[in-house]
C-alpha positions as CSV (number, residue, x, y, z in Angstrom):
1,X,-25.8,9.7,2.9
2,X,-23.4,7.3,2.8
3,X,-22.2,5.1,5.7
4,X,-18.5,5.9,7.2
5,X,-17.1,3.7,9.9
6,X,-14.9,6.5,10.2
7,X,-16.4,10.2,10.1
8,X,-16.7,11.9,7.0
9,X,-14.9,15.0,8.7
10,X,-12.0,12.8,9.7
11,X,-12.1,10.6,6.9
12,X,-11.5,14.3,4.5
13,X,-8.5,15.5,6.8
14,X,-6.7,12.4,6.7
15,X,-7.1,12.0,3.6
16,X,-5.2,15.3,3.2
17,X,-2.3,14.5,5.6
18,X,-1.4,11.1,3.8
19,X,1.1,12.8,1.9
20,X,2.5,14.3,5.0
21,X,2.3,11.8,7.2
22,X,4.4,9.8,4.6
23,X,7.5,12.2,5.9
24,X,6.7,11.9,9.7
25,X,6.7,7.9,9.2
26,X,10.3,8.7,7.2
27,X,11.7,10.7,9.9
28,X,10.5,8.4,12.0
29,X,11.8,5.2,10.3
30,X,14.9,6.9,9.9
31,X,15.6,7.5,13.7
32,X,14.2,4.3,15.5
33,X,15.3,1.9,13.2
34,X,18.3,-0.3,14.3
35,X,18.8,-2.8,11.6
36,X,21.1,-5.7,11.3
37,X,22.6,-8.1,8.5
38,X,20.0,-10.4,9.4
39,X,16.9,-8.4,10.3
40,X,17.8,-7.1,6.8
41,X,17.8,-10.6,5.1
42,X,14.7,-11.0,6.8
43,X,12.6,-7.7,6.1
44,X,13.7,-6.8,2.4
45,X,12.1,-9.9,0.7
46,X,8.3,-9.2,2.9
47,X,9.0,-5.7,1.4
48,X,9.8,-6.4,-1.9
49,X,6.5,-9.1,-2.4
50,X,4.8,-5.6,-1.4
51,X,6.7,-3.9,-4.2
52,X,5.5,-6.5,-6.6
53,X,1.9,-6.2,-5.8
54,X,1.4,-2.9,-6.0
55,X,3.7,-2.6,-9.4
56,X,1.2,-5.8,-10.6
57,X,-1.9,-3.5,-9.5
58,X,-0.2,-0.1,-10.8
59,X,-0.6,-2.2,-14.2
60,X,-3.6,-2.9,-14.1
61,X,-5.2,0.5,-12.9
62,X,-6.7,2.8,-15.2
63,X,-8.1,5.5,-12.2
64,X,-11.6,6.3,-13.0
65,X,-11.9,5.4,-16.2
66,X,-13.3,1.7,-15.9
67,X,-13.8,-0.7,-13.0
68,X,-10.4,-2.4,-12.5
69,X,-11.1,-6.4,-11.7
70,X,-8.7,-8.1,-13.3
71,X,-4.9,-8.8,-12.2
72,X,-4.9,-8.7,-8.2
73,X,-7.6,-6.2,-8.2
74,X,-9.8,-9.8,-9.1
75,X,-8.3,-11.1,-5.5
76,X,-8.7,-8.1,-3.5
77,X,-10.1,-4.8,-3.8
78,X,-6.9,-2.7,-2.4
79,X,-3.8,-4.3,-3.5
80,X,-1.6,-1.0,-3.7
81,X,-3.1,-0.7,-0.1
82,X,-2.3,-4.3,0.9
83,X,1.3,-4.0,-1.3
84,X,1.5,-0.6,1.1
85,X,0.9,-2.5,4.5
86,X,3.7,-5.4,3.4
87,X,6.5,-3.2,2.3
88,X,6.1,-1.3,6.0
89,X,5.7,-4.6,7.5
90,X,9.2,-5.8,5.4
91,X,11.2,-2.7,6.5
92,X,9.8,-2.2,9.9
93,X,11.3,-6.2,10.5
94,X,14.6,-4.6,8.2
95,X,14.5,-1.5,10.6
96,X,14.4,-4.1,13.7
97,X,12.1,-1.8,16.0
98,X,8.6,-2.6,17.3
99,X,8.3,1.3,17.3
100,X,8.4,1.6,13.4
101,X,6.4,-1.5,13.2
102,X,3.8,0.5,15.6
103,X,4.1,3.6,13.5
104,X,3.9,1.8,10.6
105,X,0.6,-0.3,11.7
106,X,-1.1,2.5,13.8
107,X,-0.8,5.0,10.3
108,X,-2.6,2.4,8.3
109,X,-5.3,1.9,11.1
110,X,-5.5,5.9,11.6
111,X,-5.1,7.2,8.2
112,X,-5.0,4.5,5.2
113,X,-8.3,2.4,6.4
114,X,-10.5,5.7,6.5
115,X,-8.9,6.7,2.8
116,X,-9.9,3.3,1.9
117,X,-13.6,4.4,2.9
118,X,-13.9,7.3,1.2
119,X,-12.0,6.0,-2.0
120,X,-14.9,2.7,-1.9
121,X,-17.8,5.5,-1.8
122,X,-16.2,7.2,-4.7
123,X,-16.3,4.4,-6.7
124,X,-19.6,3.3,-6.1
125,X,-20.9,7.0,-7.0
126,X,-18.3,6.4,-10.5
127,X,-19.8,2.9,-11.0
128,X,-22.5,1.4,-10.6
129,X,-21.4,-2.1,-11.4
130,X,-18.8,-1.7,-7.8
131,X,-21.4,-2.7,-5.3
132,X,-21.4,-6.4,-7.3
133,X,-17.6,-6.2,-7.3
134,X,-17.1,-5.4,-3.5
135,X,-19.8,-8.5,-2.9
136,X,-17.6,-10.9,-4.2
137,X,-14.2,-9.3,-3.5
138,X,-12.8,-8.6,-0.1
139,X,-11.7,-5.3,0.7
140,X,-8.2,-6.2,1.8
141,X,-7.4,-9.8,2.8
142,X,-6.9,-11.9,-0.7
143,X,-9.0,-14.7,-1.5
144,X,-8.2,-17.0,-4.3
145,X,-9.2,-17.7,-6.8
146,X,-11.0,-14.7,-7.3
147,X,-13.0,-13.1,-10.0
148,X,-11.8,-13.9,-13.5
149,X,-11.3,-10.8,-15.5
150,X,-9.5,-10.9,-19.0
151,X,-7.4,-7.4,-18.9
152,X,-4.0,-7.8,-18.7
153,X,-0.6,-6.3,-17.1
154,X,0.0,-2.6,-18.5
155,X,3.4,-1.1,-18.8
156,X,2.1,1.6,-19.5
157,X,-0.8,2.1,-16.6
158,X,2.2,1.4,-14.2
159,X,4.3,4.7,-15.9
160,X,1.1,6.6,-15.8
161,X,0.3,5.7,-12.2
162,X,4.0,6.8,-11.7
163,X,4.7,3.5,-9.1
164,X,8.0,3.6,-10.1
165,X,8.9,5.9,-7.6
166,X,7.5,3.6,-4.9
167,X,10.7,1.2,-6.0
168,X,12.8,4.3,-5.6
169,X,11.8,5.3,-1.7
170,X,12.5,1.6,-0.9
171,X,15.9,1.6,-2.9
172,X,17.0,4.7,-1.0
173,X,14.8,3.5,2.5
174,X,17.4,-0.5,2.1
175,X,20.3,1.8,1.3
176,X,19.8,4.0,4.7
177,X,19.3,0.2,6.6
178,X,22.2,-1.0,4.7
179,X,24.6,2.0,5.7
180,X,23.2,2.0,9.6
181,X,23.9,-1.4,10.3
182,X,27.1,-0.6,9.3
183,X,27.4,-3.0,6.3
184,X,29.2,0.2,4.2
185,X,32.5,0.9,5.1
């Protein structure tokens, strides 16, 4: 049996409320935050690097079908996770409140870290080559240089794995920011 740091039965149920925690952190978001002009200039380019990564890894993932190494996947073995935790970081400093940013950080702690578990043990049951792969890349921090795979940047893995419509919740997450700091007249 495998080894959780988080319980298995936890692990399963969070795992089920991702998706719906994702509109409790929105409604959240939506009433603490108290941006500014500048805690916008600030926060919108941590979020977009975020953005970039997990587009970069959304190109590169081809979900249980092979074991993805190359891209930033060679670097670290969560990027859309890692991409995740900036682009909360970049609009919780847009959103100016230490409450989102405690939101934000105490749903990645709570929910995405046990997710992470149960998606490692699923792909170490899928393939057998992953226990190499997690030796010599870290589960979230980067390292560089990493592992050097030859597979590159898909178009068409980032339509299939549909990350476009991370880049449409941020559009419409800056827009709200924008229009409360009162930028829109």
């Amino acid at each position: 049996m495998p080894n959780y740091r988080f319980p298995k039965p936890y692990a399963d149920a969070v795992a089920r409320l991702r998706v719906p925690s994702g509109f409790l952190l929105l409604i959240a978001f939506a009433w603490l935050s108290r941006p500014s002009e500048h805690s916008l200039f600030r926060g919108i380019p941590l979020s977009l690097c975020g953005l970039a990564l997990r587009a970069w890894a959304a190109g590169h993932l081809a979900k249980n079908q092979r074991l993805v190494d190359s891209g930033p996947y060679s670097h670290t073995r969560n990027p859309l996770y890692l991409g995740t935790l900036l682009t909360a970081m970049g609009l919780a400093v847009a959103a100016q409140s230490w409450w989102v940013g405690g939101i934000f950080a105490a749903v990645f702690v709570l929910v995405y870290l046990p997710v992470m578990e149960l998606e490692e043990q699923h792909l170490r049951q899928l393939f057998p080559a992953y226990n190499a792969y997690a030796d010599a890349v870290p589960l979230l921090i980067p390292r560089f240089p990493g592992i050097r795979a030859e597979t590159r940047f898909s178009k068409a893995l980032y339509m299939r794995n549909e990350e476009y419509q991370a880049l449409i919740g941020f559009l419409l997450g800056v827009a709200y920011l924008w229009w409360r700091s009162g930028n829109v007249t």
